[in-house]
C-alpha positions as CSV (number, residue, x, y, z in Angstrom):
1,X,102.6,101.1,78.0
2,X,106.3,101.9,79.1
3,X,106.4,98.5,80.6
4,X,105.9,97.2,77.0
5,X,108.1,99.1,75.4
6,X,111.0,98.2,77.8
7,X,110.1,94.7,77.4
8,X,110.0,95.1,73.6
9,X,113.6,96.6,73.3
10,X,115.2,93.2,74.7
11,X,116.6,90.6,72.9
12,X,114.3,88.2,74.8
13,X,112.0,86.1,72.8
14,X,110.1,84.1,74.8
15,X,108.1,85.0,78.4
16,X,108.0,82.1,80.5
17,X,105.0,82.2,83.0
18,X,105.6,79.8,86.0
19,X,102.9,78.3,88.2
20,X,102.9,77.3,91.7
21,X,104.2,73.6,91.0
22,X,107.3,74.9,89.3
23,X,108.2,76.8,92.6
24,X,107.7,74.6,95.0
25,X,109.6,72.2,93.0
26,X,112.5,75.0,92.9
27,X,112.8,78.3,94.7
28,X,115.7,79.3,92.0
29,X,113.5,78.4,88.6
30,X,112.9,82.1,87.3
31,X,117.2,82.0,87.4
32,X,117.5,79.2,85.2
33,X,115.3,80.8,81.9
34,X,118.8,82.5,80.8
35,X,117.9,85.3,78.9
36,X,114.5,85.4,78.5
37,X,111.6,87.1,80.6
38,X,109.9,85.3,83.7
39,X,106.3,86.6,84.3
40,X,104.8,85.2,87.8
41,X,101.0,85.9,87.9
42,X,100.0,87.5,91.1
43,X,97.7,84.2,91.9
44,X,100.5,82.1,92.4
45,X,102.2,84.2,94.6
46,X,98.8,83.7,97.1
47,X,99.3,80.3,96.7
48,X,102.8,80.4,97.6
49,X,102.2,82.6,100.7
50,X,99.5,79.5,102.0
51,X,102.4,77.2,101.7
52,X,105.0,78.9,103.8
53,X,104.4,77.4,106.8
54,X,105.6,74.3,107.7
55,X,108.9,71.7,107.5
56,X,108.4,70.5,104.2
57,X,110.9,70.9,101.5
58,X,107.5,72.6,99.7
59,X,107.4,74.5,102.5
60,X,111.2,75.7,102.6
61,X,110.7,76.3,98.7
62,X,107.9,79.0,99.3
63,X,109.3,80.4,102.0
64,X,112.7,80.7,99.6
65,X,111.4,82.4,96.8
66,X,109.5,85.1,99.1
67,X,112.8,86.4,100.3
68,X,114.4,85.9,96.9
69,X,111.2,88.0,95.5
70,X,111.3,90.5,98.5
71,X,114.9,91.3,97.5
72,X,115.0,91.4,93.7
73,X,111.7,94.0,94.5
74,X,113.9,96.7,97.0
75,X,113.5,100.0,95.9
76,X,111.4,99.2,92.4
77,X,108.0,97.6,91.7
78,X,107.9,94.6,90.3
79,X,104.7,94.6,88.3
80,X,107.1,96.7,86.1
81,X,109.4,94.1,84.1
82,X,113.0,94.4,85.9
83,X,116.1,92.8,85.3
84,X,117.0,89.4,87.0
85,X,120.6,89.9,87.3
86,X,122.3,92.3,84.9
87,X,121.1,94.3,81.9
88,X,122.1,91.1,79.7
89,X,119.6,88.6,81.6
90,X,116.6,88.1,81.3
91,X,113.3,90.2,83.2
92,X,110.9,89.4,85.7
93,X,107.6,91.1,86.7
94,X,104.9,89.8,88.5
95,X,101.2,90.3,85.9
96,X,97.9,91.0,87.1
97,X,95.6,91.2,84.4
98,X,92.3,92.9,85.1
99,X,91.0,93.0,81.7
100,X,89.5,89.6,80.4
101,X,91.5,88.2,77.8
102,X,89.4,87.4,74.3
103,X,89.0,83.3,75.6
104,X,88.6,83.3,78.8
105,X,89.4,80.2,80.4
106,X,87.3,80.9,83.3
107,X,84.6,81.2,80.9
108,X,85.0,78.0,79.0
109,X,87.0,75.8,81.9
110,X,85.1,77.2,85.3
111,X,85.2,79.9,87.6
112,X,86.8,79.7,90.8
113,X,90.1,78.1,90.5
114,X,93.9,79.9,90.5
115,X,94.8,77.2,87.7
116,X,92.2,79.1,85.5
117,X,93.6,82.3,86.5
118,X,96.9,81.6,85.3
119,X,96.2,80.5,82.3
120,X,94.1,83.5,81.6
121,X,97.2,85.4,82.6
122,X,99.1,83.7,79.9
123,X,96.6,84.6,77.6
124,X,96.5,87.9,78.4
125,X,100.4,88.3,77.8
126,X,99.9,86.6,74.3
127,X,97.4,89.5,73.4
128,X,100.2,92.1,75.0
129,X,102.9,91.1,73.6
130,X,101.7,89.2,69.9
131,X,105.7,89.0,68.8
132,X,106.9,87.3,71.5
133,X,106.4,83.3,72.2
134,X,104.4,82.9,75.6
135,X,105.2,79.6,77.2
136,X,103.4,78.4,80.2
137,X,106.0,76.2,82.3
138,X,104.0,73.5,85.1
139,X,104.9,70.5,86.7
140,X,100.9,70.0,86.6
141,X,100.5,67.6,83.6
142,X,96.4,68.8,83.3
143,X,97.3,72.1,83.4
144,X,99.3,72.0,80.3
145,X,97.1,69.9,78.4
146,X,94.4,72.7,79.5
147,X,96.8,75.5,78.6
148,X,97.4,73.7,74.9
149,X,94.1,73.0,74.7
150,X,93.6,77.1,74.9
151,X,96.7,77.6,72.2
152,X,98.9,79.0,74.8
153,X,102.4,76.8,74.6
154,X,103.0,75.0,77.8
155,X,106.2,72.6,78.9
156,X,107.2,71.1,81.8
157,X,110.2,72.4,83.6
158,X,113.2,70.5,82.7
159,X,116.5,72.0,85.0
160,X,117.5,69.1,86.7
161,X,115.2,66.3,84.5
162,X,116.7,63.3,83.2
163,X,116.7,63.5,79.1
164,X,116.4,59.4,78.6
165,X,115.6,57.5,80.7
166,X,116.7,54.9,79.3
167,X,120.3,55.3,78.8
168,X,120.4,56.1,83.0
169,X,123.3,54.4,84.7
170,X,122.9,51.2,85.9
171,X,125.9,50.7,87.7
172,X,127.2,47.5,86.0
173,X,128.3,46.4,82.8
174,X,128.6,42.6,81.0
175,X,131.5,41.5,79.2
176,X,131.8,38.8,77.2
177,X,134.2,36.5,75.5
178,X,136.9,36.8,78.3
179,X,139.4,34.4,77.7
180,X,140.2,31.6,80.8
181,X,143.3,32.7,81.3
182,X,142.8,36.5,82.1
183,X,139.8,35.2,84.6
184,X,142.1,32.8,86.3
185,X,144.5,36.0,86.3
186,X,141.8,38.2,87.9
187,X,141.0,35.3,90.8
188,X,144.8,34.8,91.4
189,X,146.1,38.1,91.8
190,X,142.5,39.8,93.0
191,X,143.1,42.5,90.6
192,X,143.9,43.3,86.5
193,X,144.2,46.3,84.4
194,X,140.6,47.1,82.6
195,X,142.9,47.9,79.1
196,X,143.4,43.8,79.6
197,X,139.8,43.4,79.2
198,X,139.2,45.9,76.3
199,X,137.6,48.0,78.9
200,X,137.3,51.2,78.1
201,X,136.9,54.3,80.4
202,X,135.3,52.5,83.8
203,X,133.5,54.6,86.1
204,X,134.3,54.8,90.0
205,X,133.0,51.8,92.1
206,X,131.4,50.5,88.3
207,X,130.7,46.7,88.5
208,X,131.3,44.2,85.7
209,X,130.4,40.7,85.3
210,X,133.0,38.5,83.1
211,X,132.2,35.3,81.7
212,X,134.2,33.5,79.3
213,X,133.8,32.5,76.1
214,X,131.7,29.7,76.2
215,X,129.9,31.0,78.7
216,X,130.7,28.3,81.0
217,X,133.0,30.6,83.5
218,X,132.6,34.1,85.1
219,X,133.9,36.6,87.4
220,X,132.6,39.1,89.4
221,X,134.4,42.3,89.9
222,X,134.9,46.2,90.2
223,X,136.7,48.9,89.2
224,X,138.7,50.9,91.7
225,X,140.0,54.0,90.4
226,X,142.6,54.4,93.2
227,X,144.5,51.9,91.9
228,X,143.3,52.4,88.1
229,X,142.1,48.3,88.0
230,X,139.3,45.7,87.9
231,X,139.0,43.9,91.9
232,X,137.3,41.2,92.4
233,X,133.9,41.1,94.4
234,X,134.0,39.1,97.3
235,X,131.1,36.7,98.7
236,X,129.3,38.7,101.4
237,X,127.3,38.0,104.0
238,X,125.4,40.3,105.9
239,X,123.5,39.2,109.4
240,X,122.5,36.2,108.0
241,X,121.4,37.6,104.5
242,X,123.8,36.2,101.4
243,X,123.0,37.1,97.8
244,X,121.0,35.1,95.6
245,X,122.3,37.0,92.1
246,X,125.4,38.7,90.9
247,X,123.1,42.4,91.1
248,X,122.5,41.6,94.8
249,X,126.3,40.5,95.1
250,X,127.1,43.6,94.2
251,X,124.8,45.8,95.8
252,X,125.9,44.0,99.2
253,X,129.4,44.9,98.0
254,X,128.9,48.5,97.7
255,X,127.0,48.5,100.8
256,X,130.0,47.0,102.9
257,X,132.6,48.6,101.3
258,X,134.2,51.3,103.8
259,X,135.3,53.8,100.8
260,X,131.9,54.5,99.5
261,X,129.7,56.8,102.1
262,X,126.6,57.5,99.4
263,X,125.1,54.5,97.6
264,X,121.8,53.9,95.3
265,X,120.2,51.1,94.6
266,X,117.2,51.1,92.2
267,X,114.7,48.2,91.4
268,X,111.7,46.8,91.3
269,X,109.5,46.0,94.1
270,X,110.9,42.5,95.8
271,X,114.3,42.6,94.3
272,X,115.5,43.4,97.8
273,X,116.7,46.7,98.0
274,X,115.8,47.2,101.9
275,X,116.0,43.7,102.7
276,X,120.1,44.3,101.8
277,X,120.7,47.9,102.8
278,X,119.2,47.1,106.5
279,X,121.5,43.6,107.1
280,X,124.5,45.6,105.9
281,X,123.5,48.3,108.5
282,X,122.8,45.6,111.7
283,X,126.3,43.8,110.4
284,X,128.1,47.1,110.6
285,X,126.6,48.3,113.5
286,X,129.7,48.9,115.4
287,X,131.1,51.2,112.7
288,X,128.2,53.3,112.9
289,X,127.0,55.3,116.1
290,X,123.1,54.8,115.1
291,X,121.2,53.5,112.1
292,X,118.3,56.0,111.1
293,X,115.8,54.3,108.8
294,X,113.4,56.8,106.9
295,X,111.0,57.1,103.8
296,X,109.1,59.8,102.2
297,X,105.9,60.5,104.2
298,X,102.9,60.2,101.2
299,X,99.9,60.4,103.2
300,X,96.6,59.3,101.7
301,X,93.5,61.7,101.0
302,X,96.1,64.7,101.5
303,X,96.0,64.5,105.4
304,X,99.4,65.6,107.1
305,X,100.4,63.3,109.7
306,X,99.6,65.5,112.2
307,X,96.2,63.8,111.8
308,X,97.3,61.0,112.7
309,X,97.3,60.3,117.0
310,X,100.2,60.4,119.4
311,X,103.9,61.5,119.0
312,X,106.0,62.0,116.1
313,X,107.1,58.1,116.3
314,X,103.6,57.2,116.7
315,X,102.2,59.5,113.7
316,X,105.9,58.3,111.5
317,X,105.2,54.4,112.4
318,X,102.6,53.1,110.1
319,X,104.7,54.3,106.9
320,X,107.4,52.5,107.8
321,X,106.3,49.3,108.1
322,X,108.0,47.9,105.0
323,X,111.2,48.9,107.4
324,X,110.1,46.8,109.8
325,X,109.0,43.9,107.9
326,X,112.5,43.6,106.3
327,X,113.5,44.1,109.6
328,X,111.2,41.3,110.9
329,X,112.4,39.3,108.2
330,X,116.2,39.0,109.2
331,X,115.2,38.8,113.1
332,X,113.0,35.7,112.0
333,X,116.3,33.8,110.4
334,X,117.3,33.1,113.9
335,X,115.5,31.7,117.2
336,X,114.3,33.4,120.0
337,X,117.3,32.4,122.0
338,X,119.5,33.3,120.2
339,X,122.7,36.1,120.8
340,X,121.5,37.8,116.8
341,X,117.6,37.6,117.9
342,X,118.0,39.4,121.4
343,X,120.4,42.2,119.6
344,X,118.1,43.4,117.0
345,X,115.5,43.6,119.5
346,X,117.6,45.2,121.9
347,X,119.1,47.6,119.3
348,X,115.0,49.0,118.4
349,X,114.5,49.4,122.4
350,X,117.7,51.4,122.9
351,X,116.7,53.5,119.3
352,X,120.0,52.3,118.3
353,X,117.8,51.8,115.0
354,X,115.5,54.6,115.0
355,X,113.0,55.9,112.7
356,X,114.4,59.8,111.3
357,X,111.6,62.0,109.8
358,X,112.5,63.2,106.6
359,X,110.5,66.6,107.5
360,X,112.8,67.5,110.9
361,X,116.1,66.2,108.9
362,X,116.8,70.0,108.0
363,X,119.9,71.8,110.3
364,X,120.8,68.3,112.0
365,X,124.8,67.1,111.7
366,X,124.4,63.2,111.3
367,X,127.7,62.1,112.3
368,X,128.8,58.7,112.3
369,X,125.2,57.2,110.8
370,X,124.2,54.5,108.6
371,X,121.3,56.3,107.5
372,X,118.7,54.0,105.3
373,X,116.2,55.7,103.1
374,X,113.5,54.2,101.3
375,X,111.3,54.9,98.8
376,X,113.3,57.6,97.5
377,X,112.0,58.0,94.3
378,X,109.4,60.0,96.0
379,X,111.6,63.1,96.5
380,X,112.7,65.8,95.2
381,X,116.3,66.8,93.6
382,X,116.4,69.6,96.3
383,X,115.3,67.3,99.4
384,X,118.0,64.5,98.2
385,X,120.4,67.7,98.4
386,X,118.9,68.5,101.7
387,X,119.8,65.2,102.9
388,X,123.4,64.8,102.0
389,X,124.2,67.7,102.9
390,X,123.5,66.8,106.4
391,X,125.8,63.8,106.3
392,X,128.5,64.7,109.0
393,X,132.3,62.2,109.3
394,X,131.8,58.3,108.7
395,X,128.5,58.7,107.6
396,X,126.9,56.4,105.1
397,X,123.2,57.0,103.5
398,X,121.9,54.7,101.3
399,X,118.9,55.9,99.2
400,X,116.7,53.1,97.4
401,X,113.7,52.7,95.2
402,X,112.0,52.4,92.1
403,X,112.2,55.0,89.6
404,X,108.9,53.9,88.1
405,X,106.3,54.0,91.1
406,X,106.1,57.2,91.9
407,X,103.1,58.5,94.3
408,X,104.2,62.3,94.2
409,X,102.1,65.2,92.3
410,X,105.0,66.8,90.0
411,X,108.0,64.1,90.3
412,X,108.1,61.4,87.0
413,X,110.9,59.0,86.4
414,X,113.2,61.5,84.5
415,X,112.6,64.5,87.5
416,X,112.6,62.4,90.5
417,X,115.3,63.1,93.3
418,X,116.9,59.3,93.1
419,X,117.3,59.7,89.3
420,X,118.9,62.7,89.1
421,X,121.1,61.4,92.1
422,X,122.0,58.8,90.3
423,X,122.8,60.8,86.7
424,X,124.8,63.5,88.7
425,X,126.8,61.6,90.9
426,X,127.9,59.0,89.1
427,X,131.7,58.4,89.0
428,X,132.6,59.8,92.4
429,X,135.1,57.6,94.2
430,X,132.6,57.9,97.4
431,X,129.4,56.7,95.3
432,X,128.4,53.7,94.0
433,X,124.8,52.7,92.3
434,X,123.4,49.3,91.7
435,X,120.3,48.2,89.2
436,X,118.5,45.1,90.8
437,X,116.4,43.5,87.8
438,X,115.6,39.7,88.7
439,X,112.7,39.5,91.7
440,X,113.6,37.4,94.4
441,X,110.8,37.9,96.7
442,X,108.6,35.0,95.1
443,X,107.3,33.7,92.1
444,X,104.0,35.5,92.7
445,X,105.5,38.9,93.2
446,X,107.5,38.1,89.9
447,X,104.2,37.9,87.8
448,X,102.9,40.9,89.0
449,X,106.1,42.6,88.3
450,X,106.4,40.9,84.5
451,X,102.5,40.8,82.9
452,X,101.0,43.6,85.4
């Protein structure tokens, strides 16, 4: 009863009760509820201890929030509410409930599962504490529609989620109506001033494409904020690989330009997002002391790959095949014989491309490396953090993906790790982010990405 009454004294309106998901999405959730109360029921801290072990991010999560919990708890008990930080925050405690609530979702749901348990928590701080609002806060999509099915409120967590989707940065802009004479002005002098244009407010490393009038006429260019004006994007090539659309133009663009060191490109499958991130790597290859190609390890049926036989390589191999394909794909432009041919095959023997497990990237300097990661969509906010933050001089990391094929419990579109990426970092003088739309894989691949 004094527990209650302290609660009852706060300002606090609402008790947010957090399940695993949330946790292991983000050691530092129950900080981010401002001032209302965070209640952790005691089965999610069991399920937290089973996943401390380990060199997943998930892994570093649990192991994060132990130590945070272990230290908030010196010298009080936290199954008493306590304050988070300051008298003016909000509280935490962590509930058992021993008493069944009045529905009992093991009752009606089944017996034997912590999800059932949690809920039943939340019910039971409903009955506790009938003037406050008790919301039930999961990444876990069924467990919400359970909790709502039970009348308990239930959201997902949003710190760090993308409100529209929609309106996220595509990297590039269309203008239209350019007169003849400030094009031929842009492809004379290389450069003009984006007030010329009507341009308003240009981000960093933003691309636009210019055509005239009647449509007839266009430019390519980009705005560099160093010099405060519209450049024009030149015609790359990269090992062999050109651009077959003004998108790819000026993903290759961003990818070979020495003044951006973080770049994101997000697309559909077969738009040719590794295709162009690995021949920009192998045609800047001596700028770069190693390329490390890498991708989110998904595994099916929930094995780890420590199921799979042999060493880390071996075990790492079969996910990246895409890589190699891509890889394949540029080697195969050329003939046997020739000087292009025997470097990319001599390049994979000497590991000067080299496969980098996202899972041991954690305390490594990566200095001087083109670092290639696919599928990135896959990850979370924290682990593209992670990754960046081990990005040591002249390092360049290039994450890619598609924001809409997502094989990770928890992670949607607007919570991904490549979306919020792309949302937080935009207009940094060292980033730059490209939307590829048009397919260029084949006309099959087109359909399927179109009408299926």
């Amino acid at each position: 009863m004094v527990a209650k009454k302290k609660l009852e004294t706060q300002d606090a309106k609402k008790i947010f009760v957090l399940d695993t998901s949330v946790l292991l999405y983000d050691s530092n959730a129950i900080k981010n509820f401002k001032e209302h109360n965070v209640a952790i029921p005691i089965q999610v801290l069991e399920e937290i201890d089973n996943f401390k072990k380990g060199n997943d991010t998930k892994n570093f999560e649990a192991r994060e929030f132990i130590r945070f919990t272990d230290e908030i708890a010196k010298g009080q008990l936290i199954n008493d509410w306590i304050p988070l930080n300051g008298s003016k925050t909000g509280r935490f405690k962590v509930v058992i409930h021993n008493e069944t609530p009045r529905v009992d979702a093991e009752k009606v749901i089944g017996h034997g599962k912590y999800d059932h348990k949690i809920l039943n928590c939340a019910i039971s701080l409903q009955e506790e504490y009938p003037n406050k609002k008790v919301i039930l806060v999961s990444k876990d999509i069924c467990l919400r529609l359970k909790a709502k099915a039970l009348n308990i409120l239930a959201e997902d967590y949003e710190t760090g989620k993308i409100k529209n989707i929609s309106d996220l940065y595509t990297g590039y802009k269309t203008v239209k109506d350019v007169s003849s004479n400030k094009l031929n002005t842009l492809r004379t002098k290389g450069f003009i001033k984006p007030e010329a244009l009507t341009i308003t407010n240009p981000l960093c490393n933003e691309y636009f494409i210019l055509t005239s009038k009647d449509d007839k006429d266009s430019v390519l260019a980009y705005y560099e904020d160093e010099v405060k004006a519209l450049r024009t994007v030149d015609d790359y090539e990269a090992f062999g690989v050109r651009a077959l659309n003004p998108e790819q133009q000026f993903a290759l663009h961003a990818l070979m330009n020495p003044r951006v060191r973080l770049v994101t490109i997000q697309g559909v499958a077969g738009t040719g997002k590794t295709l162009l991130a690995l021949a920009s790597a192998l045609e800047q290859r001596r700028d770069f002391r190693q390329i490390f190609v890498s991708r989110p390890i998904i595994p099916l049926a929930n094995n780890d790959i420590g199921f799979l036989p042999g060493d880390i390589k071996d075990k790492v191999d079969p996910y990246m095949q895409s890589l190699w394909d891509n890889l394949n794909y540029i080697k195969d432009q050329f003939r046997k014989t020739d000087k292009k041919y025997r470097l990319i095959e001599d390049m994979q023997k000497s590991e000067k491309i080299a496969i980098a497990p996202l899972a041991y990237i954690r305390g490594r300097s990566l200095v001087k490396i083109f670092f290639v990661v696919d599928e990135a969509q896959n990850l979370t906010p924290h682990e593209v953090k992670t990754i960046i933050s081990r990005a040591g001089d002249d390092t360049k990391i290039v994450f890619m993906g598609d924001i809409h094929q997502i094989d990770t419990p928890y992670l949607d579109s607007q919570s991904n790790g490549l979306s919020y990426l792309i949302d937080r970092i935009k207009d940094n003088p060292l980033f730059a982010h490209i939307t590829l739309q048009k397919g260029e894989r084949s006309e099959l691949a087109n359909i399927a990405n179109n009408f299926l």
